[in-house]
C-alpha positions as CSV (number, residue, x, y, z in Angstrom):
1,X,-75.6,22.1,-71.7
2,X,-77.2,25.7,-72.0
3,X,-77.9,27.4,-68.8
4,X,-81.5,28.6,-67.8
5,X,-80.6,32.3,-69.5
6,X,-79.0,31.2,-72.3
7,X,-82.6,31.2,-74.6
8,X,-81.4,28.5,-76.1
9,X,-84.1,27.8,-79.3
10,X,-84.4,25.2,-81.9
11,X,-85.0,27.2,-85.1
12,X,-86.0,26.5,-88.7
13,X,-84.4,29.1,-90.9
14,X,-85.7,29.7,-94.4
15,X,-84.7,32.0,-97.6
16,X,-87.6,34.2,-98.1
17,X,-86.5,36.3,-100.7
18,X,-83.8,38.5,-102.4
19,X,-83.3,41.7,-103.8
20,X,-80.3,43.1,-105.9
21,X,-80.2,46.5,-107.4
22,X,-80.6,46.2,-111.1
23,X,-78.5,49.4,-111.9
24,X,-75.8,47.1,-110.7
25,X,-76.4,43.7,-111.9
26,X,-78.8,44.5,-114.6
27,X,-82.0,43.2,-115.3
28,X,-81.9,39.6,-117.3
29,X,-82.4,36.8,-116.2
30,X,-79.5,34.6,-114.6
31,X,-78.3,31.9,-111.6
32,X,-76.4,32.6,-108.8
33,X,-75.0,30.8,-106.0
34,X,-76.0,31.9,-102.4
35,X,-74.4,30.9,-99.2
36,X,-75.7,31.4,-95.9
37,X,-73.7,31.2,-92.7
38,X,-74.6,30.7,-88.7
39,X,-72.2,32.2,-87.1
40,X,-71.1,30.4,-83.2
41,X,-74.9,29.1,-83.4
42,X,-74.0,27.4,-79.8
43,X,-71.2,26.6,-77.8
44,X,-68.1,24.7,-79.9
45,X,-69.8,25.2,-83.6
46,X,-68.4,27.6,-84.6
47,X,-69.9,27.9,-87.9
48,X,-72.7,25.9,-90.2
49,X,-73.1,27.4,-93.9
50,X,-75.6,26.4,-96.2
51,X,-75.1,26.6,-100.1
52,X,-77.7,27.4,-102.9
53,X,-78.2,27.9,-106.4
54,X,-81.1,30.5,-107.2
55,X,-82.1,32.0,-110.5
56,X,-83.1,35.7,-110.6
57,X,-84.7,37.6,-112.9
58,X,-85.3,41.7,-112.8
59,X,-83.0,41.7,-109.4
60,X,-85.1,39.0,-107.8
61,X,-84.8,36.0,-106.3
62,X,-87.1,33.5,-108.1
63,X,-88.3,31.8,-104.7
64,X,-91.8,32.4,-104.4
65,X,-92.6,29.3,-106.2
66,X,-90.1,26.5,-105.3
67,X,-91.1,24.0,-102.3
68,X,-89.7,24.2,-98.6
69,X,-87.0,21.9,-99.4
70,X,-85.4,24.1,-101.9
71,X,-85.7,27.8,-99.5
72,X,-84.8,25.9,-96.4
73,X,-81.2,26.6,-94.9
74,X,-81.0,25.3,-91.2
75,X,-82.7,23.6,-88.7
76,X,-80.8,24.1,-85.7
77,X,-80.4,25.4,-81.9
78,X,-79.3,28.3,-81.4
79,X,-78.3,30.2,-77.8
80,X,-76.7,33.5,-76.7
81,X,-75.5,35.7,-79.4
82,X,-74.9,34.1,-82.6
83,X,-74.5,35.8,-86.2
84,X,-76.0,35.2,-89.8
85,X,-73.7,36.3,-93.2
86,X,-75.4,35.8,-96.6
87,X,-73.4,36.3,-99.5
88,X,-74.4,35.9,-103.1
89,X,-71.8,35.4,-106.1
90,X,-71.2,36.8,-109.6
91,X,-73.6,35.1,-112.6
92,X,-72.6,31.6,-113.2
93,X,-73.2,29.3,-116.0
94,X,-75.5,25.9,-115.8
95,X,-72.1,23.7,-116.5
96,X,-69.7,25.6,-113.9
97,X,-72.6,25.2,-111.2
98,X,-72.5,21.8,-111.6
99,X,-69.0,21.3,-111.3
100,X,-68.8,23.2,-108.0
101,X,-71.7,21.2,-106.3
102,X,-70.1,18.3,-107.7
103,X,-66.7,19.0,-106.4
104,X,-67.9,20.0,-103.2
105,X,-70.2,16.7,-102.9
106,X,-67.2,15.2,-103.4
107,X,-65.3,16.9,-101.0
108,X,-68.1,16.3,-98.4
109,X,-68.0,12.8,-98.8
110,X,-65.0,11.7,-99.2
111,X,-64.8,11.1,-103.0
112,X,-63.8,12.0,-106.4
113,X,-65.4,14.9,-107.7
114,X,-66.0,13.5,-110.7
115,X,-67.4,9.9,-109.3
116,X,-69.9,12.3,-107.1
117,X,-72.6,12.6,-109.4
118,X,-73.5,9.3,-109.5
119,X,-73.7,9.0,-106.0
120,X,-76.0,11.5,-105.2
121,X,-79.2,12.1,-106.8
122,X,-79.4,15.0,-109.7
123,X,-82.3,16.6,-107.9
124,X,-80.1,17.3,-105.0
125,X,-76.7,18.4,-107.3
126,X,-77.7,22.2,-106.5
127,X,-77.4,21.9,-102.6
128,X,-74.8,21.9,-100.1
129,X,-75.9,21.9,-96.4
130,X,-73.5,22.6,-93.3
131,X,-70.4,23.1,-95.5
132,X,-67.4,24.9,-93.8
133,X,-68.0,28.1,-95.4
134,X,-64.2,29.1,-95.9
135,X,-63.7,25.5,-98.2
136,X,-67.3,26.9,-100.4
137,X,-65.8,30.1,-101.0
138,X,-62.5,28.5,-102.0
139,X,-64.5,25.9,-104.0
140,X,-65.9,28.2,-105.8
141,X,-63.4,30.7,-106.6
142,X,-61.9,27.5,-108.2
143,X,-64.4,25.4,-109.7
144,X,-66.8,28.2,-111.4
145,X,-64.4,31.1,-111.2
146,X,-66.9,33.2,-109.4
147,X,-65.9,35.8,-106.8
148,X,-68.7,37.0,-103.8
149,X,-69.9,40.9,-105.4
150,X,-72.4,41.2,-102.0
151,X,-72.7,40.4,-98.6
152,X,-74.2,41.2,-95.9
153,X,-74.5,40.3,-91.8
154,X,-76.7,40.3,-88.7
155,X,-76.1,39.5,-85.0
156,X,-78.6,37.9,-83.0
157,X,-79.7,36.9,-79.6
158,X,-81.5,33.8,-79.0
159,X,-83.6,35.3,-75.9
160,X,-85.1,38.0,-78.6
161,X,-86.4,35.7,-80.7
162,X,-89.9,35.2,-78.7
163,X,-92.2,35.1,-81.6
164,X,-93.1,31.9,-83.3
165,X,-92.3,33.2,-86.9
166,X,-90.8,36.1,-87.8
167,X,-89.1,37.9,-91.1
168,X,-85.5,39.6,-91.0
169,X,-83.9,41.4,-93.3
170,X,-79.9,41.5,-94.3
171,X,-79.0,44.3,-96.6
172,X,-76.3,43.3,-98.9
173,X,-73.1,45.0,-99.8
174,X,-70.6,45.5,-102.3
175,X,-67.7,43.3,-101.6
176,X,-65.2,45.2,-103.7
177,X,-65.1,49.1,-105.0
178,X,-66.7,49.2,-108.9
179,X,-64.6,51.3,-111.2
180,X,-64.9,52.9,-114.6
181,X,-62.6,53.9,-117.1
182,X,-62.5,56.9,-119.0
183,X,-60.2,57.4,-122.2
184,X,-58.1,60.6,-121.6
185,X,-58.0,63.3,-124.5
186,X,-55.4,65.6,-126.3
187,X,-51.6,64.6,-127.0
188,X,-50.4,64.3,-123.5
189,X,-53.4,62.8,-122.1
190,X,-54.5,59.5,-124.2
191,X,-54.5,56.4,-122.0
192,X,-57.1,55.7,-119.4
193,X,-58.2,56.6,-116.3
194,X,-59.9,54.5,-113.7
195,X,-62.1,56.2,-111.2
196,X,-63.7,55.0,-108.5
197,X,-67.7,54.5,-109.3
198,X,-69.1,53.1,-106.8
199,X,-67.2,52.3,-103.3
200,X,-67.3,48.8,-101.4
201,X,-70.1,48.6,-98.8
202,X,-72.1,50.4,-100.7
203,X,-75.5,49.0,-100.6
204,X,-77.3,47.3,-103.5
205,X,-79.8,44.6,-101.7
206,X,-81.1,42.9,-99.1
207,X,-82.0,39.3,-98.2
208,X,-85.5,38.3,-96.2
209,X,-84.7,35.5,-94.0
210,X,-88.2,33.6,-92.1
211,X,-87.5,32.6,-88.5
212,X,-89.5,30.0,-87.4
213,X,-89.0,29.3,-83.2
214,X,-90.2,24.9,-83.2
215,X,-91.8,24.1,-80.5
C-alpha cells in the first residue's frame, strides 16, 4: 500500500511523436520497432515494457494519424521515483517484424511461435504490451537481427506530475560509436583506416511522450 507522500498516480502514457536525425538514418521511408520501458513504476515491478512497430518517413514517426490504441503504451500507477527508457531499433523488413511479434506472442503465451499467429488476431501482430524488456531485446536481436542504434531515459517523481496532461520529451542517443573508413594511399600505406565519426551518446533525436494523470 502507498503511503500518504508517496503521490502515487494512475497514469495513461501515450507515444506522441518521434524524431531521428536524418544525417544519420537518412530520409526514406522505413519501419522500426520501438520499445518503451517503466522503470520500478511502484513497489515490487520492477519493470513493464511496451513494444511497437512504427513507420517513419523523413526522420519522423508517422503517428499523427493512427488511433489511441496504436500510440498507447501504459496504463498504470505509478509512485515515488520511477524511470522511462525508449529505445528504437535499426530498419526492419515487413517479414522479420512479423516473425518477432510472432515469436514473442508466442513466448507470452505459452506457445509455438509459429502456431501464434492464428491465435491472435493479425490486427494486433504488431504489439507487445508489458513484455520483460531484457527477453524483447533478446528476441529481437534473434528473430529480425536488429540491434538498438538509439536510446534515451528520464527519471520521474510521481508527486511532480500535478497537471492533468502533460508532454515530455526523451532525447535519444547513439547506442554505439559510428565509424568510417578511409582507404590509405602510397606503397606503405594501402589498407584502411577506421576513424571514429561520430561517438556513442551522441544525440540524434528525441521522443514526445503525453502524460495523462486519470482521475
Amino acid at each position: 500500500m502507498a503511503t500518504k507522500d508517496s503521490g502515487k498516480k494512475e497514469l495513461e502514457i501515450l507515444l506522441d511523436g518521434m524524431e531521428l536525425s536524418t544525417a544519420f538514418f537518412g530520409t526514406g521511408s522505413c519501419q522500426r520497432i520501438v520499445t518503451v520501458e517503466l522503470v520500478w513504476p511502484r513497489l515490487q515491478v520492477a519493470s513493464k515494457s511496451a513494444v511497437k512497430l512504427y513507420s517513419f518517413d523523413k526522420g519522423k514517426a508517422k503517428i499523427a494519424s493512427l488511433p489511441w490504441v496504436k500510440r498507447v503504451l501504459f496504463k498504470e500507477g505509478v509512485e515515488r521515483r520511477f524511470g522511462i527508457v525508449v529505445r528504437v531499433s535499426e530498419t526492419v523488413t515487413a517479414t522479420a517484424v512479423r516473425k518477432f511479434f510472432r515469436n514473442m506472442a508466442g513466448s507470452l503465451l505459452g506457445i509455438a511461435g509459429d502456431f501464434a499467429e492464428d491465435a491472435i488476431p493479425s490486427k494486433y501482430v504488431g504489439d507487445a504490451v508489458a513484455a520483460p524488456f531484457d527477453y524483447a531485446k533478446k528476441e529481437l536481436k534473434a528473430s529480425v537481427e536488429a540491434e538498438i542504434v538509439a536510446e534515451g531515459n528520464l527519471d520521474l517523481l510521481a508527486s511532480d506530475l500535478t497537471a492533468s496532461q502533460s508532454t515530455i520529451e526523451i532525447p535519444l542517443a547513439l547506442t554505439k560509436n559510428l565509424y568510417t573508413t578511409t582507404k590509405g594511399h602510397g606503397p606503405h600505406n594501402s589498407g584502411q583506416k577506421r576513424q571514429l565519426k561520430t561517438p556513442e551518446g551522441t544525440v540524434v533525436g528525441k521522443a514526445s511522450l503525453q502524460m495523462l494523470v486519470l482521475e
